[in-house]
C-alpha positions as CSV (number, residue, x, y, z in Angstrom):
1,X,0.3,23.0,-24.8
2,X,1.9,19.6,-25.7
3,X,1.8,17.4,-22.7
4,X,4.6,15.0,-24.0
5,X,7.0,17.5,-24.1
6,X,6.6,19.6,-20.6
7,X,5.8,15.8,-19.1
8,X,9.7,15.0,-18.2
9,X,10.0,18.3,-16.5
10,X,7.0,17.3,-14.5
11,X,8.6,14.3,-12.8
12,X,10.9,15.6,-10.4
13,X,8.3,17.7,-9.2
14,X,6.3,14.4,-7.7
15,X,9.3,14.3,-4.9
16,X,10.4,17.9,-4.4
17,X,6.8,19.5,-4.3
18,X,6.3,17.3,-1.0
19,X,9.7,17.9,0.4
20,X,9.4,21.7,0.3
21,X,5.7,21.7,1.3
22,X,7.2,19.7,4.4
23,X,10.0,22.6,5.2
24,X,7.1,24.9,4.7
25,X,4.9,23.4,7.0
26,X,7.5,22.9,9.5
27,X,8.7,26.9,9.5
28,X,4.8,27.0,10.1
29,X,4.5,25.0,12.8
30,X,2.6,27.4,15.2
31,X,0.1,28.1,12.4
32,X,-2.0,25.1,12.0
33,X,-4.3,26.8,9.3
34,X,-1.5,27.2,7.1
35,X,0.3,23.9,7.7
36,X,-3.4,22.6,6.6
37,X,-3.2,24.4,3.4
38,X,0.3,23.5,2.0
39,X,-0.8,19.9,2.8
40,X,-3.6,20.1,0.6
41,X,-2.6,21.7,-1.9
42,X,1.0,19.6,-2.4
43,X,-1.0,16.6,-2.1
44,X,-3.2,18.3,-5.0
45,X,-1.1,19.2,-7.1
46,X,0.8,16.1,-7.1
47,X,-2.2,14.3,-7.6
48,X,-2.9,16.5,-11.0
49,X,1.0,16.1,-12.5
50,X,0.6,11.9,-12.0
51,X,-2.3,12.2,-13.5
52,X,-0.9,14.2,-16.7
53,X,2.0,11.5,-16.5
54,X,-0.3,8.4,-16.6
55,X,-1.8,9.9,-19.4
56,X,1.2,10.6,-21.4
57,X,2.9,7.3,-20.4
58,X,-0.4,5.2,-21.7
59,X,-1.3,7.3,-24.7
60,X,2.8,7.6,-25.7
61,X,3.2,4.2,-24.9
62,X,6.6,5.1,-24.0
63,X,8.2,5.7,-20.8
64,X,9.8,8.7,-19.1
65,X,13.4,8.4,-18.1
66,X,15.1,12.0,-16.6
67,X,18.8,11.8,-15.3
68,X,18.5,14.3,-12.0
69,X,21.4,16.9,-12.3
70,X,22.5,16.2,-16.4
71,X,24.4,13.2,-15.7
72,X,24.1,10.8,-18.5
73,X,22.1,7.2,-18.0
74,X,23.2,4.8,-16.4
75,X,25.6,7.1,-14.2
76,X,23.1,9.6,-13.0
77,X,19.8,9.4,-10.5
78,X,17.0,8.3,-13.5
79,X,13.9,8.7,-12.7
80,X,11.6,6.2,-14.3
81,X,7.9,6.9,-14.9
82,X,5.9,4.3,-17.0
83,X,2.3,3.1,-16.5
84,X,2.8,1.0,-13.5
85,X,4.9,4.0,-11.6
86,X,2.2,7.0,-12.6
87,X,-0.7,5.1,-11.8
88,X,0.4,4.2,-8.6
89,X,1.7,7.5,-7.7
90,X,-2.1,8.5,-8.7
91,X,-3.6,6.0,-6.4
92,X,-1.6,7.3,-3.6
93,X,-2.0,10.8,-3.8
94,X,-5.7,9.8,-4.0
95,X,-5.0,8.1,-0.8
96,X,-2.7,10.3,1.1
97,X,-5.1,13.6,0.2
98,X,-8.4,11.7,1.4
99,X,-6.6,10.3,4.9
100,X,-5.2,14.0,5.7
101,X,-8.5,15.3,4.9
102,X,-9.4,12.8,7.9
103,X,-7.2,13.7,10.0
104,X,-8.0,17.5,9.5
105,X,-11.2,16.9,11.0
106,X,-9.6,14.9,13.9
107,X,-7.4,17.7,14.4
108,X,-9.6,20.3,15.0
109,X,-11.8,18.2,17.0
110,X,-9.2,16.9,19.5
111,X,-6.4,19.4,19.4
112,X,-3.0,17.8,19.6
113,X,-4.0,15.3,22.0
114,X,-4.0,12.2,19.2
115,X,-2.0,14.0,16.1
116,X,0.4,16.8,17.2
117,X,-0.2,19.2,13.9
118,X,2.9,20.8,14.2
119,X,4.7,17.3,13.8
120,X,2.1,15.8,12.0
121,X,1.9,17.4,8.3
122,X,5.6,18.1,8.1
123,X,6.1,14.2,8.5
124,X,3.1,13.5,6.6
125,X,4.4,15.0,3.5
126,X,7.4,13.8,4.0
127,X,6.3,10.4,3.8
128,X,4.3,10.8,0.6
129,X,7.6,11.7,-0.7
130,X,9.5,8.9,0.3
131,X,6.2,6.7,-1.1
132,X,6.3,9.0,-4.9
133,X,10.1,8.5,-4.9
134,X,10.0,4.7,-4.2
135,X,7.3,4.3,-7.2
136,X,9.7,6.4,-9.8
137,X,12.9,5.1,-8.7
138,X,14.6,4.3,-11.7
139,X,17.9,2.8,-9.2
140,X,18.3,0.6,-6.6
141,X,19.7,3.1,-4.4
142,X,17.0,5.7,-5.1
143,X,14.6,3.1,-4.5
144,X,16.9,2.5,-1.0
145,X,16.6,6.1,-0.5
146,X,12.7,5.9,-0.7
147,X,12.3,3.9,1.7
148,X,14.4,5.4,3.9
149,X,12.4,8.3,3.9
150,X,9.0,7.2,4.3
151,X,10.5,4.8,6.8
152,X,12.1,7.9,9.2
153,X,8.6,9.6,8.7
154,X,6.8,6.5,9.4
155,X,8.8,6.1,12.5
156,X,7.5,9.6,13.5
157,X,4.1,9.1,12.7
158,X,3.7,5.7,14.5
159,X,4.7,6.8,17.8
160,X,2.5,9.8,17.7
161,X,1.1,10.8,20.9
162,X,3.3,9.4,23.2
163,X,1.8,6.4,25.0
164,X,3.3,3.2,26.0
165,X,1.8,1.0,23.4
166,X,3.1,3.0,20.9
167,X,6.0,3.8,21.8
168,X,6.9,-0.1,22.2
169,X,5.2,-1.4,19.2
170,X,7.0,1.7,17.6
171,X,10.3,0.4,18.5
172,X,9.2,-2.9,17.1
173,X,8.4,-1.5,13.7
174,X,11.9,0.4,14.0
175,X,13.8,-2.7,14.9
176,X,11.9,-5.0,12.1
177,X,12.4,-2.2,9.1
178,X,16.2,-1.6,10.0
179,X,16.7,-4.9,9.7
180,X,14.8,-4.9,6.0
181,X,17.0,-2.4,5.3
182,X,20.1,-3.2,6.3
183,X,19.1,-6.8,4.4
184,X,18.4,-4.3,0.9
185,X,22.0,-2.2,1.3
186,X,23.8,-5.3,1.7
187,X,21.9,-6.7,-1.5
188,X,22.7,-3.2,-3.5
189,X,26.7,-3.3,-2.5
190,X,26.9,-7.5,-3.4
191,X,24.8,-6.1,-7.1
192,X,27.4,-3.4,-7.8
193,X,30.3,-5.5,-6.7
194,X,29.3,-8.0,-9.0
195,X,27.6,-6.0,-12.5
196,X,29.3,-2.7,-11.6
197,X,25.7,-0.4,-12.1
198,X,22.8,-0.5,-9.4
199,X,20.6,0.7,-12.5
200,X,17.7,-1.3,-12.8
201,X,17.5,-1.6,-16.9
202,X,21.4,-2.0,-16.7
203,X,21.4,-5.1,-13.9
204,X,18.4,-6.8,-16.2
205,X,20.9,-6.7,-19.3
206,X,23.8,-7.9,-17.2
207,X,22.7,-10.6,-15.0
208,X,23.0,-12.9,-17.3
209,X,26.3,-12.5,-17.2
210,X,26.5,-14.2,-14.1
211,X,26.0,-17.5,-12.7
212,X,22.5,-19.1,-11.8
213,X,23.9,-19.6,-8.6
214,X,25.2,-16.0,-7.8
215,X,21.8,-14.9,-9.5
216,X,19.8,-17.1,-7.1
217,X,21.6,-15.0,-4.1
218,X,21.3,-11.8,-5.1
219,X,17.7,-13.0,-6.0
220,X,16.7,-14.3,-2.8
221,X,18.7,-11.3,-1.1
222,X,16.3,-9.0,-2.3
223,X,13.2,-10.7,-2.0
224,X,14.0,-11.2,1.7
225,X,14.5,-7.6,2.3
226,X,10.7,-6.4,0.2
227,X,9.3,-9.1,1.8
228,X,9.6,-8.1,5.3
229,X,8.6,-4.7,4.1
230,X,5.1,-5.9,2.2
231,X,4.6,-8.3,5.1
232,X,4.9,-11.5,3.4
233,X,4.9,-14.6,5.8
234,X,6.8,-15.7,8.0
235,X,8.0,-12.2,7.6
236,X,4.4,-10.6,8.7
237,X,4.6,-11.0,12.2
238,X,5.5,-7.4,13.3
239,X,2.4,-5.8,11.6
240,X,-0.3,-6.9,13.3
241,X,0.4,-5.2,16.4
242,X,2.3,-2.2,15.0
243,X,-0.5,-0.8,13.3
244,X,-3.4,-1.1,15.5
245,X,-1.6,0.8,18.3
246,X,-1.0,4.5,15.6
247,X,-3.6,7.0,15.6
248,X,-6.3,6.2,13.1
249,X,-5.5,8.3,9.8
250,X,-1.7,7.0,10.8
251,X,-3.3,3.3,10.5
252,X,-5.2,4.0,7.4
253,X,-2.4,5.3,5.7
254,X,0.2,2.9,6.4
255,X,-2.4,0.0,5.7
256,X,-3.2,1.2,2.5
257,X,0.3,2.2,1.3
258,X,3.3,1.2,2.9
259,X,3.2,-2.6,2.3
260,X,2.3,-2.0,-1.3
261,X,5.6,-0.3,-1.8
262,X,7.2,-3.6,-0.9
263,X,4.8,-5.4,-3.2
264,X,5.7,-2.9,-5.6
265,X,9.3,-3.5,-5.6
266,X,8.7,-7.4,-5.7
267,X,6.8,-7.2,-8.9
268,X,10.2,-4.5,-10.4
269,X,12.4,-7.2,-9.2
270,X,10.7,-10.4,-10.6
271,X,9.6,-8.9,-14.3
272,X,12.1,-6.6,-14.4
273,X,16.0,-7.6,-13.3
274,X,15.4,-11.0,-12.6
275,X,13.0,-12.1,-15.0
276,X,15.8,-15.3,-15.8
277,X,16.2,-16.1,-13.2
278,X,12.7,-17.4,-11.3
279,X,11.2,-18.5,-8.0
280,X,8.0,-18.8,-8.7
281,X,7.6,-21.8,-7.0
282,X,8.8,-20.7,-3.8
283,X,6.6,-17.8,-4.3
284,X,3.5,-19.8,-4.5
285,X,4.3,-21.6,-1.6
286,X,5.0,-18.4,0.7
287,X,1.5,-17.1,-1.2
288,X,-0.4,-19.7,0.0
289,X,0.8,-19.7,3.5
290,X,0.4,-15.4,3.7
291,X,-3.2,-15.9,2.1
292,X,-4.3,-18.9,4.8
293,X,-2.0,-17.8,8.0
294,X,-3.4,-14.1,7.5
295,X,-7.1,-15.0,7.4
296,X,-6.9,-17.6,10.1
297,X,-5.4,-15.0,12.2
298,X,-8.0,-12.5,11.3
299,X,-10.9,-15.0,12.8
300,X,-9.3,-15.5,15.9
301,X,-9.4,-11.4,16.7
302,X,-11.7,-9.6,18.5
303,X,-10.7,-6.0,17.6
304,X,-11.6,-4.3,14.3
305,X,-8.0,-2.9,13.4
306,X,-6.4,-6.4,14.7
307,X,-9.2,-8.2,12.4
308,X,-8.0,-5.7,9.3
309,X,-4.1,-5.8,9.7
310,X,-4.5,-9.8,9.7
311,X,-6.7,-9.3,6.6
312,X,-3.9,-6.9,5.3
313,X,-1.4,-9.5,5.5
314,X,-3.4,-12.3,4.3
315,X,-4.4,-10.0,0.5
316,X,-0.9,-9.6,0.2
317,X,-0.7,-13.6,-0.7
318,X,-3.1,-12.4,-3.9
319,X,-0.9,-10.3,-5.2
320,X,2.4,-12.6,-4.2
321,X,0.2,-15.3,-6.1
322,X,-0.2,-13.4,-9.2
323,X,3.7,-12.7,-9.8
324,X,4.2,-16.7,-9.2
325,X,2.0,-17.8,-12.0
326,X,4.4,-15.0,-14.3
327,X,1.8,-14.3,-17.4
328,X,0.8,-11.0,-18.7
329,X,-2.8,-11.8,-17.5
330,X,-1.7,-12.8,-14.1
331,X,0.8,-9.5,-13.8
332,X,-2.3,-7.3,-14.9
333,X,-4.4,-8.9,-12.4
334,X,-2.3,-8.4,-9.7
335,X,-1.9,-4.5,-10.5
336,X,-5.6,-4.4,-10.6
337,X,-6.5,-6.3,-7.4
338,X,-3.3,-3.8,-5.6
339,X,-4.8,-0.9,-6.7
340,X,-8.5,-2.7,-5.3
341,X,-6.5,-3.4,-2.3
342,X,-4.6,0.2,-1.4
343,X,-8.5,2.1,-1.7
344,X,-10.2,-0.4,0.1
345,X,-8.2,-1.3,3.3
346,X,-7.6,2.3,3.6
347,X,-11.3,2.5,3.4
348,X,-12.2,0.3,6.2
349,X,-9.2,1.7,8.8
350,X,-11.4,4.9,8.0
351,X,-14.2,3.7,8.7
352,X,-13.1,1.8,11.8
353,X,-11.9,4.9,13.4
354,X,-14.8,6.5,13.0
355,X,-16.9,3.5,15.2
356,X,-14.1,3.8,17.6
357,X,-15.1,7.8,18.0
358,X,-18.4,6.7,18.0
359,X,-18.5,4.2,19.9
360,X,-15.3,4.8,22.6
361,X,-14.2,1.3,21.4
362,X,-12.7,-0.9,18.4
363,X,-13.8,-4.2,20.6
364,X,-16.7,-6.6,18.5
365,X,-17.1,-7.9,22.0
366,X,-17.9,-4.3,23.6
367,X,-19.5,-2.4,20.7
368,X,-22.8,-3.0,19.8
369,X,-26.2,-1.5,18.0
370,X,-24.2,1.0,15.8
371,X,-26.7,0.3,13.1
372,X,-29.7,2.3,14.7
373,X,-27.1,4.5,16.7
374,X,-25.1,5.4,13.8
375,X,-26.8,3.9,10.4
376,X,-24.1,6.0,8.1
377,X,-20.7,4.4,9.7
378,X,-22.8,1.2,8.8
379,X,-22.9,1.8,5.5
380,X,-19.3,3.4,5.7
381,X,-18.2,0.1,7.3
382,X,-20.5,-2.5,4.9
383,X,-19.6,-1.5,1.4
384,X,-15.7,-2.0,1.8
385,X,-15.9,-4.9,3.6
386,X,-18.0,-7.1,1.4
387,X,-15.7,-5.9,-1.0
388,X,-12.8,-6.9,0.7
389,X,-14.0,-10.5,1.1
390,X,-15.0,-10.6,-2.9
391,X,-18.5,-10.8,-3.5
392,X,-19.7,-10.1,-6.7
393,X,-19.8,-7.4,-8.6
394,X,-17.2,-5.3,-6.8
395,X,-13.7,-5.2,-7.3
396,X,-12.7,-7.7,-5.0
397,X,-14.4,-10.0,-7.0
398,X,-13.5,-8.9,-10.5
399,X,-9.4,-9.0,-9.1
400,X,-10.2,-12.4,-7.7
401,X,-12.0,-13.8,-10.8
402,X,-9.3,-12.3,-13.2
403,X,-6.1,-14.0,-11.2
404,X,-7.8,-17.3,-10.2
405,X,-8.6,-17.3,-14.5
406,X,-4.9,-16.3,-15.0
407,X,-4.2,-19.5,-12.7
408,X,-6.5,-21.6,-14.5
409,X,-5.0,-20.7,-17.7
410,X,-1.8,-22.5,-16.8
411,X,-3.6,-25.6,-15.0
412,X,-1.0,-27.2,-13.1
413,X,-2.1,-28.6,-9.9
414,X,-0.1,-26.4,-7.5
415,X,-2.1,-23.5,-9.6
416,X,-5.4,-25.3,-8.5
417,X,-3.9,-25.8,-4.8
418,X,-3.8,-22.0,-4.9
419,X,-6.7,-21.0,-6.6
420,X,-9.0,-23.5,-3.8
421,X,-6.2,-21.3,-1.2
422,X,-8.0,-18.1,-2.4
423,X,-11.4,-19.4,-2.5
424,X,-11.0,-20.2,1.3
425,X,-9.1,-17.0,2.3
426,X,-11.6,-15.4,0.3
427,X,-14.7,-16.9,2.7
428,X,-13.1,-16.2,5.1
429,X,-12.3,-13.0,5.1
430,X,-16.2,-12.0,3.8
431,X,-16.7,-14.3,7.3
432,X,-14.4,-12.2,10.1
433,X,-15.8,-8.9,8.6
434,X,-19.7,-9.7,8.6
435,X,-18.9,-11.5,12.2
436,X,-17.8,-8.1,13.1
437,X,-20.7,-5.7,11.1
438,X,-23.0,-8.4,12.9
439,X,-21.7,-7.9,16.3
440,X,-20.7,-4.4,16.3
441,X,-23.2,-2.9,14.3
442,X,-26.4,-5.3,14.1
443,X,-26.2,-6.9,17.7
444,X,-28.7,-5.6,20.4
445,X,-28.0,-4.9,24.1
446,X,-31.2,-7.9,24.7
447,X,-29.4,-10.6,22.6
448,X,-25.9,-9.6,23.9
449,X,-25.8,-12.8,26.2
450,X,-26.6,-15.1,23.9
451,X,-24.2,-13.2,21.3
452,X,-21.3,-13.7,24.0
453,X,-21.4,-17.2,24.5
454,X,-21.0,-18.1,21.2
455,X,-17.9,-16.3,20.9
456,X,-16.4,-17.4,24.0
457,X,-13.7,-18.8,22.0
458,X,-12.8,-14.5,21.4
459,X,-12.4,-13.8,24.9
460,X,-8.9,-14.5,25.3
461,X,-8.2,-12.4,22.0
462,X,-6.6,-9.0,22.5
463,X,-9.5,-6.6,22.9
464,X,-8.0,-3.5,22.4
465,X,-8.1,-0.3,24.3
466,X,-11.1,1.7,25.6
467,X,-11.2,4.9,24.9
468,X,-13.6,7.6,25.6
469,X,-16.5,8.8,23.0
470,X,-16.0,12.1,20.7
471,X,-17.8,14.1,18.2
472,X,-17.2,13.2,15.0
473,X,-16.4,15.9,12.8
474,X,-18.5,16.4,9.3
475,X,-14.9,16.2,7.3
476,X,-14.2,13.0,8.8
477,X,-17.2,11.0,7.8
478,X,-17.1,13.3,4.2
479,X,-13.5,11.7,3.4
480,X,-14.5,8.4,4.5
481,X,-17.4,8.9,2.3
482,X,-14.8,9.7,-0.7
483,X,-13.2,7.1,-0.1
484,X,-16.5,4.4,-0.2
485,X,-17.2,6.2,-3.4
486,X,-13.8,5.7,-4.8
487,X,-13.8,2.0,-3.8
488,X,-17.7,1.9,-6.3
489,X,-16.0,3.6,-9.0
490,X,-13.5,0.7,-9.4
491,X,-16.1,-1.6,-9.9
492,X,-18.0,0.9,-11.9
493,X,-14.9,1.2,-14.4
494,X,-13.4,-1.4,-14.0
495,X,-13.3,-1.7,-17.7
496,X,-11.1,1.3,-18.6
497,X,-9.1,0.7,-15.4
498,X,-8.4,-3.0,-16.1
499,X,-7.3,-2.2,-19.6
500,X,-4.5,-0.4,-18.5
501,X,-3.6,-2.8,-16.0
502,X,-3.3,-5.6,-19.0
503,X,-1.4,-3.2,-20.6
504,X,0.8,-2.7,-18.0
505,X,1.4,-6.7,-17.9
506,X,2.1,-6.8,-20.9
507,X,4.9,-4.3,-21.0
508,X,6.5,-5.2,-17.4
509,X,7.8,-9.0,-19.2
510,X,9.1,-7.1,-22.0
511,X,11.6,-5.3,-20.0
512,X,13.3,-1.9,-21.8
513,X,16.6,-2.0,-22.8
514,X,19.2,0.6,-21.6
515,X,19.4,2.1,-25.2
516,X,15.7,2.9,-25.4
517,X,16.2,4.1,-21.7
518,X,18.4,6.3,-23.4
519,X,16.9,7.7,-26.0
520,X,13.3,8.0,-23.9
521,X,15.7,10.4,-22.5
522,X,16.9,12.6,-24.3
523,X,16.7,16.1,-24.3
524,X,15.7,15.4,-20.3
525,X,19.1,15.1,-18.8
526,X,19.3,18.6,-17.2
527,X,16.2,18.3,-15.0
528,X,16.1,19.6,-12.1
């Protein structure tokens, strides 16, 4: 069997295999084992078709381009599959199969009290669809579509359950996103108006057309609207308390996924339609202030999933700080270090809902002596979290080392400005999450008092919600286990891994003209 030539018929099937495993589990709805099994298996199978994509895209060293419904390119829906697109469609269904596997387990342990199943998987896969089709969107409107549907399914998700603080930090997270998007439709309708095509090859080959001052707009235009979406500051401050408030395989998910599909559309719209048209220094300055306003925020919590969405804000100023310095080194470093960043901060969410069913509580003020009481959910919580903060030799470190060396490479002094930024928000991040191991998990009821008045300054942070303790469910701690194991195995090959990540910086500042996108094509036009 030829891979390269069933491979374009394979890429529609990343959207609609979710979609119609999302009507089937919604006709199911009463039937929670078989809701459980199309999940699985969608999410499988769409795990096994990226991977057969990546393959072919970085063997073939050529991209795949299908026109949805035979219309030609540029005039039809393309979808547009190269390395960066399949292996972050792989990462993700890595991701999305591993948290549902999580929130089986919580499922059958609590009922419907937490995540209503019937509701649950159908907007579940739903999202994952919106997520695959916001990765291969080869349009700006597709890409507008994307996130419109993992945005109505996130909106379902994040208020799951019912209970006042969800329901208003829902509405917050509602309000914030409409406003992102209505900030992206304007952008689209000002980029057709003005180049006539919302194509993404086709606006790269005709900006230039158009005045730097017009360019600089449209630019800016964008990059306001996927900012607010990858939580970029000043435009971070809704996630903090939206995520905290979801259910914990909600959390984990979103965490891991959602604000990457901004980042991801940052990095298509600086290498890829606006690569004449720079802001890289305006970039590193709103790096900077993400990576050191994140992490500061992050000390001052006293709850785990505060302490991790701060942390999730302040990593996305790494990756915000790769694009600025704009060399192939520094575009593959970034990749790498989002990939690091999607498996590990869904890691830790993972992990953290498991010491809040342990342990009734998410508070480093309240929990304590998890390590004899629970010794795995130590380790669960440990391995991530050193990674996160970058020590040596995990893959925190290695995306670290490899962008702060990209950085160095240039030498200008803002570039060392940034690279001391990292260091610090580097520290301190290693510093909030072994503050937190130490109190929740190494701490001891005798030393408790002592303990407390040295983080007296905490006790006006928000402390989060008490809940009562529950079993924890053997499936539960398994895909958290995955998960840890995952986050080894990118230090482990980070070699193979990393090469395709150059590659794929390499290849994102040579952009592709819509004549190869043409001829990529052919022969695919009548895809489903």
């Amino acid at each position: 069997m030829n891979l390269t030539t069933i491979a374009p018929a394979l890429v529609p099937l990343l959207v609609t295999l979710p979609l119609l495993g999302a009507a089937i589990a919604l006709i199911a709805g009463r039937h929670r084992r078989t809701q459980v099994v199309v999940s699985v298996v969608t999410l499988t199978a769409v795990l096994v078709i990226a991977a057969i994509l990546l393959y072919v895209v970085d063997t073939g060293d050529q991209p795949i381009a299908v026109s949805v419904g035979g219309w030609p390119i540029p005039f039809g829906i393309v979808l547009y599959v190269d390395r960066l697109s399949a292996l972050l469609v792989v990462v993700s269904s890595v991701v999305l199969l591993a948290v549902l596997l999580f929130s089986i387990g919580q499922g059958a342990a609590d009922g419907d009290d937490d995540t209503p199943v019937s509701i649950f998987h159908p907007s579940y896969l739903i999202l994952g669809a919106g997520i695959f089709n916001a990765f291969i969107a080869g349009d700006l409107f597709n890409l507008y579509v994307g996130f419109e549907i993992l945005l109505v399914a996130s909106y379902v998700l994040i208020t799951l359950g019912s209970t006042e603080s969800r329901i208003r930090t829902g509405v917050v997270y509602i309000v914030v996103s409409l406003v992102s998007s209505i900030l992206f439709l304007a952008a689209i309708a000002m980029i057709y108006g003005a180049l006539g095509t919302v194509n993404m090859v086709q606006i790269s080959e005709r900006m230039g057309e158009l005045p730097q001052q017009t360019q600089l707009v449209l630019h800016l235009m964008l990059l306001l609207a996927f900012s607010i979406k990858a939580a970029v500051f000043p435009l971070s401050f809704w996630l903090p308390d939206s995520y905290p408030t979801a259910p914990a395989p909600v959390t984990a998910v979103f965490a891991g996924l959602l604000t990457k599909v901004g980042v991801y559309a940052i990095i298509r719209t600086e290498t890829e339609m606006f690569l004449d048209n720079d802001v890289n220094m305006l970039l590193m300055f709103v790096a900077l202030a993400t990576m050191i306003v994140g992490v500061l925020g992050a000390v001052a919590q006293a709850e785990l999933k505060r302490i991790l969405s701060f942390t999730l804000v302040s990593h996305v100023g790494y990756m915000i700080f790769g694009l600025a310095i704009a060399t192939p080194a520094a575009i593959g470093a970034t990749i790498y270090y989002m990939v690091h960043h999607i498996v590990v901060q869904t890691t830790l969410f993972l992990a953290v809902g498991l010491v809040e069913r342990r342990a009734g509580s998410t508070s480093i003020l309240r929990v304590k002596g998890l390590m004899k009481a629970a010794p795995v959910i130590a380790v669960l919580y440990f391995i991530p979290a050193i990674n996160l903060g970058g020590l040596p030799p995990f893959s925190g470190f290695i995306g670290k080392y490899a962008l702060f060396d990209a950085a160095a490479q240039v030498g200008t002094p803002i570039m060392i400005v940034l690279m001391v930024g990292g260091i610090v928000t580097s520290l301190l991040t290693l510093y909030a999450l072994m503050r937190a191991w130490n109190l929740s998990f190494w701490r001891e009821d005798e030393d408790s008092a002592e303990t407390e008045a040295r983080i007296s300054y905490l006790g006006a942070a928000p402390a989060g919600v008490e809940t009562e303790r529950r079993v924890i469910p053997k499936i539960m701690t398994a895909a958290t286990t995955g998960m840890v194991a995952i986050t080894v195995a990118l230090t482990v090959f980070a070699g193979p891994l990393y090469d395709v990540c150059n590659r794929i910086g390499e290849a994102l500042l040579q952009p592709v003209s819509l004549t190869q996108l043409q001829d990529d094509s052919s022969g695919t036009e009548k895809a489903p």
